[in-house]
CHARMM-style PDB file with segment names, atoms N, HN, CA, C and O in Angstrom:
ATOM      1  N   UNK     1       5.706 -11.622 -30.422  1.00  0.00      PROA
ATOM      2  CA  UNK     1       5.765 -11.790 -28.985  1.00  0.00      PROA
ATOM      3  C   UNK     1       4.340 -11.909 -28.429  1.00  0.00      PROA
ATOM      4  O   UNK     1       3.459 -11.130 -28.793  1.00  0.00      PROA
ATOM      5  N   UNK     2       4.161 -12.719 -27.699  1.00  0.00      PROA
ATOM      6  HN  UNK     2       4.877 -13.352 -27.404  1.00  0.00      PROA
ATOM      7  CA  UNK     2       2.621 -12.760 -27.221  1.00  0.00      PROA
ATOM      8  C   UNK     2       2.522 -12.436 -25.567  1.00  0.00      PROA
ATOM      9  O   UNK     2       3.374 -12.640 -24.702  1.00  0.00      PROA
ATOM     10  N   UNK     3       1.322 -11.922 -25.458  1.00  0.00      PROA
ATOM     11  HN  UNK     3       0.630 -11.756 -26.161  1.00  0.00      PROA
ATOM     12  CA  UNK     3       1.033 -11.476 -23.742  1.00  0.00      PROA
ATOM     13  C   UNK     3       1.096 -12.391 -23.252  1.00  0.00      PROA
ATOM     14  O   UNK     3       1.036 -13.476 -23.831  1.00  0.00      PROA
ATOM     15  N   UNK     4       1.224 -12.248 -22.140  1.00  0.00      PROA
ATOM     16  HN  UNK     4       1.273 -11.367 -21.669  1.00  0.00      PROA
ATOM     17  CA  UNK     4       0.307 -12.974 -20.987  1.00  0.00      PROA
ATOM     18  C   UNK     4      -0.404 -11.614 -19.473  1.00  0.00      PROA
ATOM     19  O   UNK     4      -0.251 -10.449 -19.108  1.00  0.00      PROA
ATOM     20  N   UNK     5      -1.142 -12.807 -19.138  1.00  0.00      PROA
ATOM     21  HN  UNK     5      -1.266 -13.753 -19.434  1.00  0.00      PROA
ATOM     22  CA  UNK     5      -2.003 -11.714 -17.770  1.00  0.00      PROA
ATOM     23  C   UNK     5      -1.460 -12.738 -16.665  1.00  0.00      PROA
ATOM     24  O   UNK     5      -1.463 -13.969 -16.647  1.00  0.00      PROA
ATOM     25  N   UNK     6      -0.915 -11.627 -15.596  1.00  0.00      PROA
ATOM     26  HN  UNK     6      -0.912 -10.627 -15.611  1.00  0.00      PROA
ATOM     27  CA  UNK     6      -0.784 -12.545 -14.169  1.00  0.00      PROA
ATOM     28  C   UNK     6      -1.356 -11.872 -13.252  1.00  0.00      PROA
ATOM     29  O   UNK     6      -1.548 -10.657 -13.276  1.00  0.00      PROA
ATOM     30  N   UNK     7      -1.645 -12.592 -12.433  1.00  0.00      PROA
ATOM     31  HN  UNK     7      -1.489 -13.579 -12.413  1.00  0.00      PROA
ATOM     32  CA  UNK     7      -2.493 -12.667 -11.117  1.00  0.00      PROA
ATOM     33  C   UNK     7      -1.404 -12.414 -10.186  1.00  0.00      PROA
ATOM     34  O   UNK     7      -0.234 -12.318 -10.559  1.00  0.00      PROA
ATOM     35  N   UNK     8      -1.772 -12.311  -9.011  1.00  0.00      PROA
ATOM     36  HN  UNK     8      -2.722 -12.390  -8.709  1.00  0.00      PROA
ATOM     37  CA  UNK     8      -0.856 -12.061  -7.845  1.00  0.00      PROA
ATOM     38  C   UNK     8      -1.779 -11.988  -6.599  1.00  0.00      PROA
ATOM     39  O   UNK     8      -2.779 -11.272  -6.544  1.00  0.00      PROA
ATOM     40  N   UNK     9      -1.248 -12.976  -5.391  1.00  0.00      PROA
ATOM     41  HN  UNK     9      -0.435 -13.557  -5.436  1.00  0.00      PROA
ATOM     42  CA  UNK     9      -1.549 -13.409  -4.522  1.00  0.00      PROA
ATOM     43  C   UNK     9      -1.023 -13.489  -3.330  1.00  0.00      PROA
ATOM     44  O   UNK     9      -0.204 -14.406  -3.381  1.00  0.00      PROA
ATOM     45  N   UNK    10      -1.055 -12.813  -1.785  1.00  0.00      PROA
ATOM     46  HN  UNK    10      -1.721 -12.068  -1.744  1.00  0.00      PROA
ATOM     47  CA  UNK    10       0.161 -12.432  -0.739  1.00  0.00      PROA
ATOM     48  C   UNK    10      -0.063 -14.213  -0.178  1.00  0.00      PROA
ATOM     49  O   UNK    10      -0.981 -14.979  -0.473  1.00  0.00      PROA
ATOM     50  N   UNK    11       0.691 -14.368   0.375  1.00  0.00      PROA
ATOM     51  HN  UNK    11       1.437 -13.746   0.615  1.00  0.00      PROA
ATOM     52  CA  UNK    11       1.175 -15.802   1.237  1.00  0.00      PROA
ATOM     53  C   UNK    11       1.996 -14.978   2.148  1.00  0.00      PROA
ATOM     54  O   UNK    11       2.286 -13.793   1.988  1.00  0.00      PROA
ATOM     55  N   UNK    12       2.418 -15.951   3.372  1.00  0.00      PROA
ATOM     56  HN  UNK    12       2.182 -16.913   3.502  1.00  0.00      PROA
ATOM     57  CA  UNK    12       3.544 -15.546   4.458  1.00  0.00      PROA
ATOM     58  C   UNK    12       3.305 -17.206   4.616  1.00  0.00      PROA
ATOM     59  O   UNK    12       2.363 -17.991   4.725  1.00  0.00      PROA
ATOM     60  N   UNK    13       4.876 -17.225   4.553  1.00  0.00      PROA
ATOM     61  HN  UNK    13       5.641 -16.588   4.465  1.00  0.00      PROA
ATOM     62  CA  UNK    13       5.272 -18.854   5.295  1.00  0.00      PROA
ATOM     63  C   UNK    13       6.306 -18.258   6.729  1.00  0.00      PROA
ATOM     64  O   UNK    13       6.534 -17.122   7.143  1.00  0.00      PROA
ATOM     65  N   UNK    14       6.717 -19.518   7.157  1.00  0.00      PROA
ATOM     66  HN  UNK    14       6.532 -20.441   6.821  1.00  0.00      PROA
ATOM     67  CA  UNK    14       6.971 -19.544   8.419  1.00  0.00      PROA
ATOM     68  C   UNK    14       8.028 -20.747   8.300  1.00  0.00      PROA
ATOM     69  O   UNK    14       8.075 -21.762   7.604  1.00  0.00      PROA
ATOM     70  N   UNK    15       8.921 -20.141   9.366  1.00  0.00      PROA
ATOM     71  HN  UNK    15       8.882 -19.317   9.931  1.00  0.00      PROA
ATOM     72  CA  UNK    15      10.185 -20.945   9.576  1.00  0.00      PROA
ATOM     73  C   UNK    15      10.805 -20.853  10.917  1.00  0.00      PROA
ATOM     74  O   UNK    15      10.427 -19.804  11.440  1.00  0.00      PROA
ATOM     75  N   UNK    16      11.518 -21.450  11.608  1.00  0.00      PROA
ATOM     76  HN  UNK    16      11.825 -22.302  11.183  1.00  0.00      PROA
ATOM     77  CA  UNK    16      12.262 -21.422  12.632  1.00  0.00      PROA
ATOM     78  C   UNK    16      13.489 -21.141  12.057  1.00  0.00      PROA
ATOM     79  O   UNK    16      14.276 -20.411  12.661  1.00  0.00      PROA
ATOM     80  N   UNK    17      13.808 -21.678  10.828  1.00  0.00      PROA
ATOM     81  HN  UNK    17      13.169 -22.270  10.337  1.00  0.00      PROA
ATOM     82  CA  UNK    17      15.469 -21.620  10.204  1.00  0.00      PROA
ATOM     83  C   UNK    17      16.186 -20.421  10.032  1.00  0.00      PROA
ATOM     84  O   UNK    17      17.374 -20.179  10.248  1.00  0.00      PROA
ATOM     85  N   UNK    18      14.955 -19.460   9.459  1.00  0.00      PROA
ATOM     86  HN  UNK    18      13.991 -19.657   9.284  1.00  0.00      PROA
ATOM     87  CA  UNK    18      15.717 -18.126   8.854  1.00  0.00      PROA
ATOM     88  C   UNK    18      14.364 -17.496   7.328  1.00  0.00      PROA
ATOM     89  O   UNK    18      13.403 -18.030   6.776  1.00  0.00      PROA
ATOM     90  N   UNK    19      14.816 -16.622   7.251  1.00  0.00      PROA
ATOM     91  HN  UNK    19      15.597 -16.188   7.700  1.00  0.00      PROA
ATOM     92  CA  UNK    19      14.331 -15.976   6.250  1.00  0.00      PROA
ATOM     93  C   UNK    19      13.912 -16.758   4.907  1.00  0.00      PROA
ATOM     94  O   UNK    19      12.755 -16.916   4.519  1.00  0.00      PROA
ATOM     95  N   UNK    20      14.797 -17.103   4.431  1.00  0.00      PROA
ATOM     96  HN  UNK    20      15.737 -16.974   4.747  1.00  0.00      PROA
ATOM     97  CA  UNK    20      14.950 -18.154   3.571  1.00  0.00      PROA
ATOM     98  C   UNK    20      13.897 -19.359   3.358  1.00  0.00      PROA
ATOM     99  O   UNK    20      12.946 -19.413   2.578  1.00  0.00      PROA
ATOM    100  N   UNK    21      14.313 -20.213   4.201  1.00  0.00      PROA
ATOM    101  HN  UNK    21      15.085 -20.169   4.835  1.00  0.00      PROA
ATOM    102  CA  UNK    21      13.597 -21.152   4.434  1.00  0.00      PROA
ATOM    103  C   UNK    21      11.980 -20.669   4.637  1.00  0.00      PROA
ATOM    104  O   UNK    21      11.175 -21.517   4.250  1.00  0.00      PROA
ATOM    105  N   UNK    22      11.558 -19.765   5.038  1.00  0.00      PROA
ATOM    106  HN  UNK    22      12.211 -19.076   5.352  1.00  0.00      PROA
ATOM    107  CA  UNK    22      10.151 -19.251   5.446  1.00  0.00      PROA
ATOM    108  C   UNK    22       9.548 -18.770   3.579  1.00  0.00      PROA
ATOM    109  O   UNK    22       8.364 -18.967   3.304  1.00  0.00      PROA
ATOM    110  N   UNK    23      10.104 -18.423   2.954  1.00  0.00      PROA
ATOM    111  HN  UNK    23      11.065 -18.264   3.177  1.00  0.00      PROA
ATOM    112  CA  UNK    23      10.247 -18.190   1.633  1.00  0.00      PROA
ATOM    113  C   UNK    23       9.586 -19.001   0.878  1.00  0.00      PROA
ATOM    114  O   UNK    23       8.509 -18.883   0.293  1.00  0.00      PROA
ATOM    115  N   UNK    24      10.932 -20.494   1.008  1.00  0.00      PROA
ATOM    116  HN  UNK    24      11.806 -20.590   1.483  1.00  0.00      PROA
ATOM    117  CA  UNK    24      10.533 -21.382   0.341  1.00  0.00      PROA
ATOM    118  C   UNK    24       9.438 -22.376   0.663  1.00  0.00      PROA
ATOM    119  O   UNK    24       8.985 -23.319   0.014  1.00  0.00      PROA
ATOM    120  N   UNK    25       9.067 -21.751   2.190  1.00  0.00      PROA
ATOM    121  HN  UNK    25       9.436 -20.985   2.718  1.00  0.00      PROA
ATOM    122  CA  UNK    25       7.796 -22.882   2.572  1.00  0.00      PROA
ATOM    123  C   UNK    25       6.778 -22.386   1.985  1.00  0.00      PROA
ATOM    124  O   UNK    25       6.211 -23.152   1.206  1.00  0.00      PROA
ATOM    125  N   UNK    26       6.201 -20.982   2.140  1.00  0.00      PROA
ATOM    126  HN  UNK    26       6.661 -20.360   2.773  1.00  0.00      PROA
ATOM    127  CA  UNK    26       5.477 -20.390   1.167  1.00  0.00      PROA
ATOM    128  C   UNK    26       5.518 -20.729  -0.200  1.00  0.00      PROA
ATOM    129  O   UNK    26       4.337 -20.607  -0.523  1.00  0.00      PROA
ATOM    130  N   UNK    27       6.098 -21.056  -1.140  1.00  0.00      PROA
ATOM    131  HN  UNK    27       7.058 -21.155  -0.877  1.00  0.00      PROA
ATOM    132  CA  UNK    27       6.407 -20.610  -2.721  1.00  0.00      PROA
ATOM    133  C   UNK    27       6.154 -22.438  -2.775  1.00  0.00      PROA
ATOM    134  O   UNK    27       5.331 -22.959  -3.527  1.00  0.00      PROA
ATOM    135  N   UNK    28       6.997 -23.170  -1.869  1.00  0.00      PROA
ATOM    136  HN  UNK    28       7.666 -22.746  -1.257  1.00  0.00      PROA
ATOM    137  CA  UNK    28       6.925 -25.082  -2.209  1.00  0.00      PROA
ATOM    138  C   UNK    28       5.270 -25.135  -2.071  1.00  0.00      PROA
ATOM    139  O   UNK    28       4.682 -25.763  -2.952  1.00  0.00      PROA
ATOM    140  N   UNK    29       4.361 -24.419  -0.859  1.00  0.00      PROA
ATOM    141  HN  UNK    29       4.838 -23.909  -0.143  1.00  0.00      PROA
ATOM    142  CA  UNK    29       2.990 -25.080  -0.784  1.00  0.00      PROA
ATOM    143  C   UNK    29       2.390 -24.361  -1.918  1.00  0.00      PROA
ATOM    144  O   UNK    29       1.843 -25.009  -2.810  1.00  0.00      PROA
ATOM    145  N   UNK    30       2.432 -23.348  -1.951  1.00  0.00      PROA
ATOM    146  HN  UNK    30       2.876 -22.821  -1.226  1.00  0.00      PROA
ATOM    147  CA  UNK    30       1.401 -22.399  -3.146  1.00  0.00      PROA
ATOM    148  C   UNK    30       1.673 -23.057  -4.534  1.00  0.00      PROA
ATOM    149  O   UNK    30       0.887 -22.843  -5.457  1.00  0.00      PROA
ATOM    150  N   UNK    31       2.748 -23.837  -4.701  1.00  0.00      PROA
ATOM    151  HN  UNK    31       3.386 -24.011  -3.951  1.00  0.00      PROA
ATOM    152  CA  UNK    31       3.270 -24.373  -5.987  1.00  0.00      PROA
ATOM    153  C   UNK    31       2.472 -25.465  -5.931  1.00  0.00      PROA
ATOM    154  O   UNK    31       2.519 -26.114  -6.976  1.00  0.00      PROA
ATOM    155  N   UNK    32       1.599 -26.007  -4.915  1.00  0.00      PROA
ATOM    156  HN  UNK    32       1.561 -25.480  -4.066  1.00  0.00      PROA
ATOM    157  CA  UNK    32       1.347 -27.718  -4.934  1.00  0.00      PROA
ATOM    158  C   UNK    32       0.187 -27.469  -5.591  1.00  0.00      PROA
ATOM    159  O   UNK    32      -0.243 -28.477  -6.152  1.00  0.00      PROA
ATOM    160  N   UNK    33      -0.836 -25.975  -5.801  1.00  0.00      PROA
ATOM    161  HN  UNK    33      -0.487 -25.156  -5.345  1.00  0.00      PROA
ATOM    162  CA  UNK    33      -2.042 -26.354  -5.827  1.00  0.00      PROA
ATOM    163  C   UNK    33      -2.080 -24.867  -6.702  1.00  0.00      PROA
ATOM    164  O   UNK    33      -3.256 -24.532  -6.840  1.00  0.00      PROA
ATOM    165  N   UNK    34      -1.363 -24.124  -7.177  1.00  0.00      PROA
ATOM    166  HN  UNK    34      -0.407 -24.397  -7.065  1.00  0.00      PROA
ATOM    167  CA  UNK    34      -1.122 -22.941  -8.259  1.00  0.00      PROA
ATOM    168  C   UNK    34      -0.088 -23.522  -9.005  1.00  0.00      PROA
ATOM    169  O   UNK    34       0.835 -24.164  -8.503  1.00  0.00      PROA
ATOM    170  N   UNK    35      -0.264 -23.261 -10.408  1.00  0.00      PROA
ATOM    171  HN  UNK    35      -1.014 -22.739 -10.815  1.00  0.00      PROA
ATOM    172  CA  UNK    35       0.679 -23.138 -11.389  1.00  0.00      PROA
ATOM    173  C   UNK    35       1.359 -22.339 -12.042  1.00  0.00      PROA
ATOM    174  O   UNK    35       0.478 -21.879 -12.769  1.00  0.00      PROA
ATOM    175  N   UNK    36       2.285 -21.821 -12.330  1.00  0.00      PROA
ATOM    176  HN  UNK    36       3.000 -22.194 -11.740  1.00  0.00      PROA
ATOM    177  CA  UNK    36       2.626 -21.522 -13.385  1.00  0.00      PROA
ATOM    178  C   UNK    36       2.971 -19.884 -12.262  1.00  0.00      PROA
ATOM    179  O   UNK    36       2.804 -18.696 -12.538  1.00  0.00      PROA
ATOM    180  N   UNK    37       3.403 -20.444 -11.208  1.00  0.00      PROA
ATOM    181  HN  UNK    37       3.539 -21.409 -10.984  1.00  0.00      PROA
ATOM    182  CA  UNK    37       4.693 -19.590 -10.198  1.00  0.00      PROA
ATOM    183  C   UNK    37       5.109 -18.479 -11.131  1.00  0.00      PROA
ATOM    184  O   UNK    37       5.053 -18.691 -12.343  1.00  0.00      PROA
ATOM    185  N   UNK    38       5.432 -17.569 -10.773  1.00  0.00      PROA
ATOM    186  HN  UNK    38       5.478 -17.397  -9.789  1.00  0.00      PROA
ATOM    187  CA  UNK    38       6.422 -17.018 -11.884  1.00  0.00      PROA
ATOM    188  C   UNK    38       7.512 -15.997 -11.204  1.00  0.00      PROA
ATOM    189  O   UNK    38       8.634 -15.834 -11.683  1.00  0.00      PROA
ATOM    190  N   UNK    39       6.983 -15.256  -9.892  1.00  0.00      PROA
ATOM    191  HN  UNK    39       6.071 -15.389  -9.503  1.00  0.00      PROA
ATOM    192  CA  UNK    39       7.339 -13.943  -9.579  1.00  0.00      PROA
ATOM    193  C   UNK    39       7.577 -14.138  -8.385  1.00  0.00      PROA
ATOM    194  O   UNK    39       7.134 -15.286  -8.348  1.00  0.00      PROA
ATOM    195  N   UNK    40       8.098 -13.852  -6.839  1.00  0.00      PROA
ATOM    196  HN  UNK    40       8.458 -12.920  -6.869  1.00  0.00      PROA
ATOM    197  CA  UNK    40       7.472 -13.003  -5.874  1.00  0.00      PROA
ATOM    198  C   UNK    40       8.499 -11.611  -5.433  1.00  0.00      PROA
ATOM    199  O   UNK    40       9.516 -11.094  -5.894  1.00  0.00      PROA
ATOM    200  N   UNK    41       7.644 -11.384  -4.357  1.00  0.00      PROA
ATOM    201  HN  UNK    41       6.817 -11.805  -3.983  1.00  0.00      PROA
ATOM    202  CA  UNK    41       8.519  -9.898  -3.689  1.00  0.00      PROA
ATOM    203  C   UNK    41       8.259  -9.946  -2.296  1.00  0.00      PROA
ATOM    204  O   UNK    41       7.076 -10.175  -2.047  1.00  0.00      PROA
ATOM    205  N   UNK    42       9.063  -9.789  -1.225  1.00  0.00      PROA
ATOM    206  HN  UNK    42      10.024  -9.603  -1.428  1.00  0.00      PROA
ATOM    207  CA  UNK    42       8.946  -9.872  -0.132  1.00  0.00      PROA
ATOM    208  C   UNK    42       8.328  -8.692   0.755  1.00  0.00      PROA
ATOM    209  O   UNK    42       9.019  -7.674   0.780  1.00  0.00      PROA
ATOM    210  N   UNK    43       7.411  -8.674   1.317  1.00  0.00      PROA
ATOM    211  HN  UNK    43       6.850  -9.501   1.296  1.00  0.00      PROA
ATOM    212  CA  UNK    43       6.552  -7.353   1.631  1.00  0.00      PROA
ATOM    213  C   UNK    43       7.472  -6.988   2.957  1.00  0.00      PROA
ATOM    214  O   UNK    43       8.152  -6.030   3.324  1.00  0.00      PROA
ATOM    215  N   UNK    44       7.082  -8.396   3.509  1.00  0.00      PROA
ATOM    216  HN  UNK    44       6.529  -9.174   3.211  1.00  0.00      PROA
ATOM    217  CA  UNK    44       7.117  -7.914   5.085  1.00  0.00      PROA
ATOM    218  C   UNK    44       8.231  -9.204   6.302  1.00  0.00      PROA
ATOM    219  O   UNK    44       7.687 -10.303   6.408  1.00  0.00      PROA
ATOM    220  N   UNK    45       9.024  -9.119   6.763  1.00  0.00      PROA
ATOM    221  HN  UNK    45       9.466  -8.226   6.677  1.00  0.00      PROA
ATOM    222  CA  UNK    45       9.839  -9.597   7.487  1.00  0.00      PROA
ATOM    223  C   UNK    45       9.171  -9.612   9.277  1.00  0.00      PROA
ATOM    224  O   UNK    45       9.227  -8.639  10.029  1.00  0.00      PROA
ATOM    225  N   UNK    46       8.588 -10.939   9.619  1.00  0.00      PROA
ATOM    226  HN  UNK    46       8.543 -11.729   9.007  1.00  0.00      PROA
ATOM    227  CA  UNK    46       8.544 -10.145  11.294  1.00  0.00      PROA
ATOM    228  C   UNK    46       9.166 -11.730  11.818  1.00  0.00      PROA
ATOM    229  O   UNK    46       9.196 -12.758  11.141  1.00  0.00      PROA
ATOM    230  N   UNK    47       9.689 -11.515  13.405  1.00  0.00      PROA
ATOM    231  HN  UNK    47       9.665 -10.680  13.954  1.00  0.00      PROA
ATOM    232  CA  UNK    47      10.296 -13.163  13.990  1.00  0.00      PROA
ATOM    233  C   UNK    47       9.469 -12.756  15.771  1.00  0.00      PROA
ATOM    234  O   UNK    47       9.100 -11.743  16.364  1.00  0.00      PROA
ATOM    235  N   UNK    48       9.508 -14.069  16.004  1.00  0.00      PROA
ATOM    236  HN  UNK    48       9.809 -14.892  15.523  1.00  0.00      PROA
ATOM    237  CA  UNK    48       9.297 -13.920  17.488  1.00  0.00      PROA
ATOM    238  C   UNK    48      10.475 -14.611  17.854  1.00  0.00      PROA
ATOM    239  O   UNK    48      11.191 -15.489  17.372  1.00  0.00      PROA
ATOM    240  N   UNK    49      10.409 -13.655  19.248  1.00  0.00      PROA
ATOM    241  HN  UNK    49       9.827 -12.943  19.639  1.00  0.00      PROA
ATOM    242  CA  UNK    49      11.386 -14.025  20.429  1.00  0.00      PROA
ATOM    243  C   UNK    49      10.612 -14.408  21.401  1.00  0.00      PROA
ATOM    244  O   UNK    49       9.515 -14.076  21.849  1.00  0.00      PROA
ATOM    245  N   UNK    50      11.816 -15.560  21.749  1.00  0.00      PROA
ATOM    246  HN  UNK    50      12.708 -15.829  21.386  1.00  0.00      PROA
ATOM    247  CA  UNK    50      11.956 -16.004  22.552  1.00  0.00      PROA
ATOM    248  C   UNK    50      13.157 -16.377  24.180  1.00  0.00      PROA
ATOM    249  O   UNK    50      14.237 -16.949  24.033  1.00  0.00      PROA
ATOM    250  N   UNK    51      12.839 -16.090  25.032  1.00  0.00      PROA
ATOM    251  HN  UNK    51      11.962 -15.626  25.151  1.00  0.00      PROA
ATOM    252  CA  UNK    51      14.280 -16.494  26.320  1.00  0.00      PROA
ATOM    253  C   UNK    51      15.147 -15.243  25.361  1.00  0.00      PROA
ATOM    254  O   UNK    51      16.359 -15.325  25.559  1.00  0.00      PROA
ATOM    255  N   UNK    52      14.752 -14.109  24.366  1.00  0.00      PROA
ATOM    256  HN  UNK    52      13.767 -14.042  24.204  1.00  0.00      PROA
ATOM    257  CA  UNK    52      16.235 -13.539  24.127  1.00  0.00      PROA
ATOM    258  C   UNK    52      16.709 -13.944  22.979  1.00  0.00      PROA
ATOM    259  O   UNK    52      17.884 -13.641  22.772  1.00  0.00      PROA
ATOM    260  N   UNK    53      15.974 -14.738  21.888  1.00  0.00      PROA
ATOM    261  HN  UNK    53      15.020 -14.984  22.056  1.00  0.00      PROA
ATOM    262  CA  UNK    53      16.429 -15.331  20.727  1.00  0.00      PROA
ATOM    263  C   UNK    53      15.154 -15.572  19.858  1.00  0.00      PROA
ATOM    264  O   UNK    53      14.058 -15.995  20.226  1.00  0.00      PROA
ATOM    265  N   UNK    54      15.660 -15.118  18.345  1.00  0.00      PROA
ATOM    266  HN  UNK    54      16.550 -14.774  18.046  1.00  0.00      PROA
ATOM    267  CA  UNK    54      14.833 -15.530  17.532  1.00  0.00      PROA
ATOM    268  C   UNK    54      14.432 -17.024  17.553  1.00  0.00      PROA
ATOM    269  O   UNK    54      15.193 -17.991  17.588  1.00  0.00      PROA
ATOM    270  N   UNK    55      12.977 -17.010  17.520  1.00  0.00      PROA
ATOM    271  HN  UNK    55      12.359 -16.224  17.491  1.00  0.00      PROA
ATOM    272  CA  UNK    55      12.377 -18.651  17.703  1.00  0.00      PROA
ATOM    273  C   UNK    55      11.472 -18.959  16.604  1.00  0.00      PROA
ATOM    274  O   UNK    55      10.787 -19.982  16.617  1.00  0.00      PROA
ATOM    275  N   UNK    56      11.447 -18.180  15.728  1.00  0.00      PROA
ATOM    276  HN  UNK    56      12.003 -17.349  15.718  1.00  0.00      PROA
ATOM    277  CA  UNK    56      10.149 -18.104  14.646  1.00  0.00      PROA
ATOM    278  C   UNK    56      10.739 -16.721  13.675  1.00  0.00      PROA
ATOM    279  O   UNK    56      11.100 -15.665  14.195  1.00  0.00      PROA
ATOM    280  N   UNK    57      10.746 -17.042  11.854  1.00  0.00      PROA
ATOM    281  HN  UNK    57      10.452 -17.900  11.432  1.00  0.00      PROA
ATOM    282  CA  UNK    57      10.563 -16.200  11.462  1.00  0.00      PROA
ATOM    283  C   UNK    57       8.897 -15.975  10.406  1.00  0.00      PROA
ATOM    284  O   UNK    57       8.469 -17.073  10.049  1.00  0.00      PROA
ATOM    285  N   UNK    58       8.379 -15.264  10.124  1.00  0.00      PROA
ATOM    286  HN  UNK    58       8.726 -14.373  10.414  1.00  0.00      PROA
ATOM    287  CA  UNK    58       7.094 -15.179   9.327  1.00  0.00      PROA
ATOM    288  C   UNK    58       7.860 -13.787   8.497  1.00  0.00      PROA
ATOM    289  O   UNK    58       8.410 -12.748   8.862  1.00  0.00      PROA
ATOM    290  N   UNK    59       7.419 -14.683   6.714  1.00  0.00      PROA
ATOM    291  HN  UNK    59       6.972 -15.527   6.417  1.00  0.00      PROA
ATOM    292  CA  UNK    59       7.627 -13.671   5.599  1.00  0.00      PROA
ATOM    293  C   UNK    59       6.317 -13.953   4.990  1.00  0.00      PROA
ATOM    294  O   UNK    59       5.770 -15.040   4.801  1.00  0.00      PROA
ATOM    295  N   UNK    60       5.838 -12.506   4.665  1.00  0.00      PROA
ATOM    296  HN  UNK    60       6.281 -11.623   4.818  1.00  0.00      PROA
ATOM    297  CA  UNK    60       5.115 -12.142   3.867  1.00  0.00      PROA
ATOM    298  C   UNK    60       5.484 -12.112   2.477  1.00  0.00      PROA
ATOM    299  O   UNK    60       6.487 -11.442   2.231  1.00  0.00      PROA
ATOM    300  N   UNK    61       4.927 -12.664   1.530  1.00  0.00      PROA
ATOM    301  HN  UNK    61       4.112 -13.208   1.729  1.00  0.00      PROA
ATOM    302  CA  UNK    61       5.382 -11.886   0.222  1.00  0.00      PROA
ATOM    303  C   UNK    61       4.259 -11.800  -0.997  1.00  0.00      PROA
ATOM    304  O   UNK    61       3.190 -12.359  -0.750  1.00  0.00      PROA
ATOM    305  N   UNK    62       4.344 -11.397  -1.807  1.00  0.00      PROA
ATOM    306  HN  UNK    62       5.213 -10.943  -2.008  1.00  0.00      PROA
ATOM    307  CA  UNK    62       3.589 -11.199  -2.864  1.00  0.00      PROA
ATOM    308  C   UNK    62       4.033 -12.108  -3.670  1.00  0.00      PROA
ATOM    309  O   UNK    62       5.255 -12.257  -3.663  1.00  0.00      PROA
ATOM    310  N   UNK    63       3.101 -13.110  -4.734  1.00  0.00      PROA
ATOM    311  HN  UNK    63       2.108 -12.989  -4.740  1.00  0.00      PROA
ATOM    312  CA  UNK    63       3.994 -14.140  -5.656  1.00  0.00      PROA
ATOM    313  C   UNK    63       2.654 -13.788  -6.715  1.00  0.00      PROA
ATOM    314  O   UNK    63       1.508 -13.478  -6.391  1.00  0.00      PROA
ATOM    315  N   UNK    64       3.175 -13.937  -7.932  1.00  0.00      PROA
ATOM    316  HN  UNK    64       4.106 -14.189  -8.195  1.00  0.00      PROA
ATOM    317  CA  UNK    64       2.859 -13.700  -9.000  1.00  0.00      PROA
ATOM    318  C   UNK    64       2.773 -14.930  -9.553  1.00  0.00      PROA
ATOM    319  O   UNK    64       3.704 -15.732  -9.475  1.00  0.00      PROA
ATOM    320  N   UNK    65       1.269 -15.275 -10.365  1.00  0.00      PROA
ATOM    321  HN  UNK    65       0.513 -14.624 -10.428  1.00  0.00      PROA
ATOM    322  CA  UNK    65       1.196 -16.580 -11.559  1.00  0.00      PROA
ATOM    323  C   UNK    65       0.773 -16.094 -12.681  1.00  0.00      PROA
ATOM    324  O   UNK    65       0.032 -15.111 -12.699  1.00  0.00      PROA
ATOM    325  N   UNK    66       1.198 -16.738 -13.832  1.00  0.00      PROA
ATOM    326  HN  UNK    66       1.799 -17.537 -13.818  1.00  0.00      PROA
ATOM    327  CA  UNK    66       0.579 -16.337 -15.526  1.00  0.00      PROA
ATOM    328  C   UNK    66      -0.789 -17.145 -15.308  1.00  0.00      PROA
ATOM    329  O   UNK    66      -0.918 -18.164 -14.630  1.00  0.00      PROA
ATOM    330  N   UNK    67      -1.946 -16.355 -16.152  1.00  0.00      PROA
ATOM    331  HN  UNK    67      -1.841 -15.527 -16.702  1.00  0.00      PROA
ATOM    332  CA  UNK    67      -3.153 -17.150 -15.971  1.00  0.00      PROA
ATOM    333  C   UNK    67      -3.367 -17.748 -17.693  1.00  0.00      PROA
ATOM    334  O   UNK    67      -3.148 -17.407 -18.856  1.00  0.00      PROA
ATOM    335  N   UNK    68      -3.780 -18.542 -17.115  1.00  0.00      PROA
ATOM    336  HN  UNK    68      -3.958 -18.819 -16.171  1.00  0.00      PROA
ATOM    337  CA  UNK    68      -3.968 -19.662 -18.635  1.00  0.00      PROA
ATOM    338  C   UNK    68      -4.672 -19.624 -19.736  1.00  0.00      PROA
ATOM    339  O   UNK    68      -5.898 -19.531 -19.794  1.00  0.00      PROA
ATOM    340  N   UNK    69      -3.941 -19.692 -20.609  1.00  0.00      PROA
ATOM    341  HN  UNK    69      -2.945 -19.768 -20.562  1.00  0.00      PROA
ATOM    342  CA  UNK    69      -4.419 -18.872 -22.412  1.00  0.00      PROA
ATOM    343  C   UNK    69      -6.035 -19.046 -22.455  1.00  0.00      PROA
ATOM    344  OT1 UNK    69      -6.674 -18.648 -23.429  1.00  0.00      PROA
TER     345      UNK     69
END
């Protein structure tokens, strides 16, 4: 079985859609220009309101990459 070492790096993406979607905007950009994705964990959840309604959500998370042999 062989090691590996990973790194880990916080991001927060942003969405109007939902939780979700704020997730994957984070994890799709960090993927364009990091490799080798492997992990994340969601730290932190916050949304703004607006008129009385969520108008914005922002997730924080922690994402994890393997660093290269």
């Amino acid at each position: 079985m062989s090691t590996h070492v990973y790194k880990s790096i916080e991001l927060t993406g942003s969405s109007p859609d939902g939780i979700q979607p704020a997730i994957e905007n984070a994890i799709a950009r960090a993927g364009q220009t990091i490799h080798n994705l492997r992990w994340f964990e969601v730290i932190e959840t916050r949304g703004h309101i607006e008129a009385g309604k969520i108008a914005h959500w922002q997730v924080t998370l922690k994402a994890g990459f393997r660093l290269d042999e």
